[in-house]
C-alpha positions as CSV (number, residue, x, y, z in Angstrom):
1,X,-16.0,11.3,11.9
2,X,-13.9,11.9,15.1
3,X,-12.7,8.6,16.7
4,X,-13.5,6.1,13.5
5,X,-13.3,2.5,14.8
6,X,-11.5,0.6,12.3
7,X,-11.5,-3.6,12.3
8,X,-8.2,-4.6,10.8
9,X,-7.8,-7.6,8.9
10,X,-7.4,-10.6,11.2
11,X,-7.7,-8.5,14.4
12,X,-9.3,-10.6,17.4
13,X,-11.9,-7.8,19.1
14,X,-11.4,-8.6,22.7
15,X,-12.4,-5.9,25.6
16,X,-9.8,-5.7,27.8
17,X,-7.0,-3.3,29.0
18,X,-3.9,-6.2,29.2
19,X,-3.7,-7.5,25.2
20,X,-1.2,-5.7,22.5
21,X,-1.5,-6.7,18.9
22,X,1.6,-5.5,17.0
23,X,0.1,-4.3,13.3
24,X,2.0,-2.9,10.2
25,X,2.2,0.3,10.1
26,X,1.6,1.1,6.4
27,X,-1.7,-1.3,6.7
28,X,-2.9,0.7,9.8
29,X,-2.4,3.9,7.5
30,X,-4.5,1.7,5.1
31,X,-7.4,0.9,6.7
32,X,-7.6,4.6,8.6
33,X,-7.4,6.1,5.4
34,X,-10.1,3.3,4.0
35,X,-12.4,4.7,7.3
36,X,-12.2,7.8,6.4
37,X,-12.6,7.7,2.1
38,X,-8.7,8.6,1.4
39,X,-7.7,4.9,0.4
40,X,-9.6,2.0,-2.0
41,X,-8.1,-1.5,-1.6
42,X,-8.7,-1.9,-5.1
43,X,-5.4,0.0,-5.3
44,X,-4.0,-3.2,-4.5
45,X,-5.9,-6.1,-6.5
46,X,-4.8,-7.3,-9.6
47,X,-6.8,-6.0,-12.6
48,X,-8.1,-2.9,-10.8
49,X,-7.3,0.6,-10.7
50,X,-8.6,3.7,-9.3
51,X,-8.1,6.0,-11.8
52,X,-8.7,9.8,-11.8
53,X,-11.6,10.6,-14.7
54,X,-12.8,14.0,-15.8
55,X,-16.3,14.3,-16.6
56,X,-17.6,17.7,-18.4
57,X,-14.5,19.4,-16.4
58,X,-15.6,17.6,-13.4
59,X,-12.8,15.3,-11.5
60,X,-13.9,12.0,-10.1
61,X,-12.0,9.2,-8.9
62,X,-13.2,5.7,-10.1
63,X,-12.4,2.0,-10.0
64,X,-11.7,0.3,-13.0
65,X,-11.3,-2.9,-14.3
66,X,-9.4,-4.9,-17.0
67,X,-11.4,-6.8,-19.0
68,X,-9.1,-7.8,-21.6
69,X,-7.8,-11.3,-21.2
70,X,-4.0,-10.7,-22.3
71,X,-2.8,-8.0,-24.1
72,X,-3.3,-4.6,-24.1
73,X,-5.9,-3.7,-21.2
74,X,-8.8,-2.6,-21.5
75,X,-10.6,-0.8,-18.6
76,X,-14.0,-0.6,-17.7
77,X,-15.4,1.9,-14.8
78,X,-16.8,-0.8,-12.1
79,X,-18.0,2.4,-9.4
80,X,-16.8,5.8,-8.7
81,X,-14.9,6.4,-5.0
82,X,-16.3,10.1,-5.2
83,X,-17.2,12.9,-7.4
84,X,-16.5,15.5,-4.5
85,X,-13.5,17.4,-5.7
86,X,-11.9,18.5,-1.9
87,X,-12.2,14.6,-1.4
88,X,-10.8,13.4,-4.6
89,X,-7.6,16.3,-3.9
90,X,-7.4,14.5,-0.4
91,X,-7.8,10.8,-1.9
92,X,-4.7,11.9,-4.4
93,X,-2.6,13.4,-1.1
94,X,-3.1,10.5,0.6
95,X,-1.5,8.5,-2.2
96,X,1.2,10.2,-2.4
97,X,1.6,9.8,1.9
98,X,1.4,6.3,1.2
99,X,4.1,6.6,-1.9
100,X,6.3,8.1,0.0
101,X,6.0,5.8,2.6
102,X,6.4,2.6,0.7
103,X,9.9,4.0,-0.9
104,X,11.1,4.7,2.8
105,X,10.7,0.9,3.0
106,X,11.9,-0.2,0.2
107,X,15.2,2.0,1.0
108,X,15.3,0.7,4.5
109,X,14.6,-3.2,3.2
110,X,17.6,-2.2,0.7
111,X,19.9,-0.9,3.4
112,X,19.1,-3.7,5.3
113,X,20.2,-6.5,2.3
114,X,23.3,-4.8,1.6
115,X,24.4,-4.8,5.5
116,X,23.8,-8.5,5.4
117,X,26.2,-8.7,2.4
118,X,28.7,-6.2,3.6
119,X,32.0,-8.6,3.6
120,X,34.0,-9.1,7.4
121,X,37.2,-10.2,8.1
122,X,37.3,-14.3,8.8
123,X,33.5,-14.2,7.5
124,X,32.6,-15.0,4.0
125,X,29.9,-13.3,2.0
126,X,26.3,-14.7,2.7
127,X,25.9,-17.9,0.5
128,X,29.6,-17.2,-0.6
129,X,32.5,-19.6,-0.1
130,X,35.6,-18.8,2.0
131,X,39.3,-18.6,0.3
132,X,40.2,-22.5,1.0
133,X,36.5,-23.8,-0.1
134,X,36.2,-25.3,-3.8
């Protein structure tokens, strides 16, 4: 699958050398990894799952649903991703790429917040009060 065209979500397909489009990184790493059966955006949607299943020894990745209506879930296998076990190893490295990714965010979003809060001489807190205020 060598040079996999990939339409991202609310991309405007114009032919021409002079437009940029900024995209998020981690959804680009989505969608390429969608192209080429690493990813599942049912990873993402409420009340679905891809979950790893054996079958007679065999590993297969599938996605599941929850039926239930409160409580405890209660999962049901809608389709299975793949059967193949190299691609389900892949499919399972891939998460973890993304895993790892996601917590480099959150850390950076975290670094960010506290900067923001970091108190200055002459400048109070954000949504704190200076010395004289009541």
């Amino acid at each position: 699958m060598p040079s996999e065209r990939i339409p991202l979500t609310g991309e405007i397909r114009i032919s021409t050398e002079h437009v940029y489009t900024m995209v998020d990184a981690l959804e680009a790493i989505k969608e390429i990894g969608s192209a080429y059966g690493l990813y599942s955006r049912a990873e993402e949607l409420r009340g679905q799952r891809v979950h790893l299943d054996e079958h007679d020894g065999h590993p297969a990745l599938v996605v599941q649903e929850d039926l239930s209506l409160h409580g405890s879930p209660c999962w049901k296998t809608i389709y299975t991703v793949t059967d193949d076990p190299v691609q389900v190893q892949r499919y399972m490295a891939f998460r973890e790429v993304l895993s790892s990714i996601q917590q480099i965010d959150r850390a950076r979003e975290k670094s960010e917040n506290l900067q923001i809060n970091i108190p200055r001489p002459g400048r109070p807190i954000k949504g704190g009060r200076t010395s004289h205020e009541r």
